[in-house]
N, C-alpha and C positions, 0 to 999 in steps of 0.2 A: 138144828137150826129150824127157826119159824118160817113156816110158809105167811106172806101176806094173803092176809082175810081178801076176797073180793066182794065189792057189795054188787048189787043184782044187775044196774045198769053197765059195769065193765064187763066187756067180753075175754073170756081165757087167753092167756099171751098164749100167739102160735110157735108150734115146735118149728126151731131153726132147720132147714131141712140139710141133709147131710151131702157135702161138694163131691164124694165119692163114692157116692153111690146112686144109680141112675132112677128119674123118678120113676112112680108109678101110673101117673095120670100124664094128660095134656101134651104140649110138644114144650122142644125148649133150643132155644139157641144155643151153638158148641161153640168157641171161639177156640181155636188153637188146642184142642182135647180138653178143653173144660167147660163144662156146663155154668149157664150163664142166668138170662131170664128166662123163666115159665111163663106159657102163654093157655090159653085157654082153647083157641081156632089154634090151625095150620095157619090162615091169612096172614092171622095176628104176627107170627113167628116167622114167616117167611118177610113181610115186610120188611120186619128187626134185622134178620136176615142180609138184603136187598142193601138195605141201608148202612148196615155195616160196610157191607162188602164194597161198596162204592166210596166211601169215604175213607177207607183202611184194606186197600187191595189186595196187600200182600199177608192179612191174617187167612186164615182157613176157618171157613165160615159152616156149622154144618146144621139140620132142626133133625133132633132126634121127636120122635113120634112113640110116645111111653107105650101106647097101647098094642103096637103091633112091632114095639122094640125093633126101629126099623132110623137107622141115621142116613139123612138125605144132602150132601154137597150143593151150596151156594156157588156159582159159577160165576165167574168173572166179566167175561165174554159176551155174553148175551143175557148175563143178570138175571139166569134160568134157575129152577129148581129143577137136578134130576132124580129120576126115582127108577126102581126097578120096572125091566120089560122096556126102556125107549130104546128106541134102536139107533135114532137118527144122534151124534152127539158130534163135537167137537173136538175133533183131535189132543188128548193130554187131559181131555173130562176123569172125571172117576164115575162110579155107578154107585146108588146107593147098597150099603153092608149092612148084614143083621147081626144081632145080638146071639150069642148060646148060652 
């Protein structure tokens, strides 16, 4: 099969990134155990986050953080991000889990 020729001014199509396998960079929103959109900030992702989570209460909303493989729980409640080390939490919170 032929590859199409690209002329100078088209940029290379990007590789479709793979749904089962966790990225390497950036954070990204978990909805329900699958990764969703990549964001470039934590703000970025925790908004998307936020936002979910208030308009769809009963998904599980989670931002995995590629660089220190680190998944962090959207909270319902108080519309918190938690992360490892808080102490102060809400009864039925989760804590964030690391990757091995």
């Amino acid at each position: 099969m032929k590859k199409p020729v690209l002329s100078i001014d088209e940029p290379e199509p990007k590789k479709a990134p793979r749904a089962d396998r966790p990225p390497t960079e950036g954070f990204v929103t978990i909805v329900d155990g699958h990764f969703k959109s990549e964001f470039d900030t934590v703000d970025a992702a925790e908004a998307s986050g936020r936002k979910l989570k208030s308009a769809y209460p009963m998904l599980q909303i989670e931002i995995y953080d590629a660089a220190n493989k680190v998944r962090t729980f959207v909270e319902l409640a108080s519309l918190t991000i938690t992360s490892p080390g808080v102490a102060a939490r809400s009864p039925g919170s989760h804590a964030a889990y690391f990757f091995s």
